[in-house]
C-alpha positions in Angstrom: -155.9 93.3 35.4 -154.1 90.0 36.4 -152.7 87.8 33.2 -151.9 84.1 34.6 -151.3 81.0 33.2 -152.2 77.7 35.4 -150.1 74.3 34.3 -152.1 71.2 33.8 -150.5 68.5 35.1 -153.4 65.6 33.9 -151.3 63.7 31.7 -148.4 64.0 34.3 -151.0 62.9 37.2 -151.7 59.7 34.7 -148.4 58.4 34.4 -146.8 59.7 37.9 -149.7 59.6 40.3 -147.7 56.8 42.2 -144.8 58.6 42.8 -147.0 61.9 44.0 -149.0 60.0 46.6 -145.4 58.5 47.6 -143.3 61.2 47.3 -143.1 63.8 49.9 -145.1 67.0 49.0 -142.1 68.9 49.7 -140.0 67.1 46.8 -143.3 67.7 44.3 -143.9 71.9 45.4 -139.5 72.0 44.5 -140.2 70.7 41.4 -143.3 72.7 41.0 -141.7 76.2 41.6 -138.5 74.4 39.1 -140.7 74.0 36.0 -142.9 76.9 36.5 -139.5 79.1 36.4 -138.8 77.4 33.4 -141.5 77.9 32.0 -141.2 81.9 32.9 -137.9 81.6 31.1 -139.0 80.1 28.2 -141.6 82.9 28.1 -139.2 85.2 28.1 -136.5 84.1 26.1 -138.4 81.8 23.7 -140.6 83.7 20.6 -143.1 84.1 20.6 -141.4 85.7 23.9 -143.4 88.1 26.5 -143.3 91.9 25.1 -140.7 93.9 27.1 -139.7 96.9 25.2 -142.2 99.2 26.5 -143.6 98.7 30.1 -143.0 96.2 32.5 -144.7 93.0 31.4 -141.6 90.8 31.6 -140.3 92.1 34.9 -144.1 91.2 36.7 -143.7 87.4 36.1 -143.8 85.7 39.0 -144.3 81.6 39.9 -146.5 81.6 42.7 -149.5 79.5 44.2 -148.0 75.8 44.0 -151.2 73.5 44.9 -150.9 69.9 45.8 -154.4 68.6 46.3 -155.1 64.8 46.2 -154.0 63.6 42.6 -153.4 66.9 41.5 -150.4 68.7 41.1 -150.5 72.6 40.0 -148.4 75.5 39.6 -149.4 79.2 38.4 -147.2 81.6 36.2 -148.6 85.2 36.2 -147.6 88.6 34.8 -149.3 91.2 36.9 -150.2 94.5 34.8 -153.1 95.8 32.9 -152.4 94.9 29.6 -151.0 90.9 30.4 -154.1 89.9 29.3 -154.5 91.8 26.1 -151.3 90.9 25.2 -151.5 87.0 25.6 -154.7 87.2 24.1 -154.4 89.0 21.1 -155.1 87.2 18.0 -151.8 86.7 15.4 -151.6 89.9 13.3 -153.9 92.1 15.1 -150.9 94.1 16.8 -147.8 95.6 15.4 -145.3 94.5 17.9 -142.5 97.2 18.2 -140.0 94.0 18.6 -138.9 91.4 16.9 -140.0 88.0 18.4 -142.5 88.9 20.5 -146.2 88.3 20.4 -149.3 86.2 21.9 -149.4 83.5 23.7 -145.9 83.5 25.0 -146.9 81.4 27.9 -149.8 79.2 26.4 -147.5 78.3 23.2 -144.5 77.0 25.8 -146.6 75.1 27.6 -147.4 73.4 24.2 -144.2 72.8 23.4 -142.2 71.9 26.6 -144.7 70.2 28.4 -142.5 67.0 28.6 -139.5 69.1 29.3 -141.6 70.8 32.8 -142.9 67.0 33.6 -139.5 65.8 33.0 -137.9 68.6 35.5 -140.8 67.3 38.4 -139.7 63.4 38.0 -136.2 64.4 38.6 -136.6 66.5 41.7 -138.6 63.6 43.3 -135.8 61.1 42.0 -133.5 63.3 43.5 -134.8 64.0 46.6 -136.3 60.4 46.9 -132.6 59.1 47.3 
């Protein structure tokens, strides 16, 4: 079973809609694949951070399927195994994580979080690329 996380981007499309009707598509799928690497980072490196010790969880993360469609702007995080799922899912003290640090909603909780820092890294890839 396929674990992914999508990014919603409706508070970004609010306040930079302009810029993504104006900016080429290129400059926004850039920035895209940028923040949703991030955000795989974060995942990984941030607790709660994406169990590791035993599997492959952390090694199936991918950034993939960047959508641009009208006024929206998308990008999707997965980690493909089995348990990905189970794992994000799990509700706070039902498992007994054989490392410290790790535990649910390792993307979710980022997203949270950094969502101004993953906006923030779009806008300056279109600045960028803009000049």
């Amino acid at each position: 079973m396929k674990t992914e996380f999508t990014l919603d981007f409706r508070d970004f499309n609010k306040k930079f809609t302009d810029i993504i009707q104006r900016a080429a598509p290129k400059s926004v799928q850039i920035g895209l694949r940028e923040a949703g690497q991030e955000l795989k980072l974060d995942a990984d490196n941030i607790p709660p951070r994406t169990p590791h010790k035993e599997g492959f969880l952390r090694g199936s993360g991918k950034v993939s399927e960047i959508n641009i469609i009208g006024k929206s702007a998308e990008v999707t995080v997965s980690y493909d195994k089995p348990y990905a799922r189970r794992w994000h899912e799990a509700e706070p003290g039902t498992v007994k994580w054989s490392e410290p640090d790790v535990g649910p909603k390792y993307l979710e909780s980022k997203m949270v979080r950094f969502k101004n820092k993953y906006m923030e890294i779009i806008a300056a890839i279109i600045r960028k690329r803009a000049k």
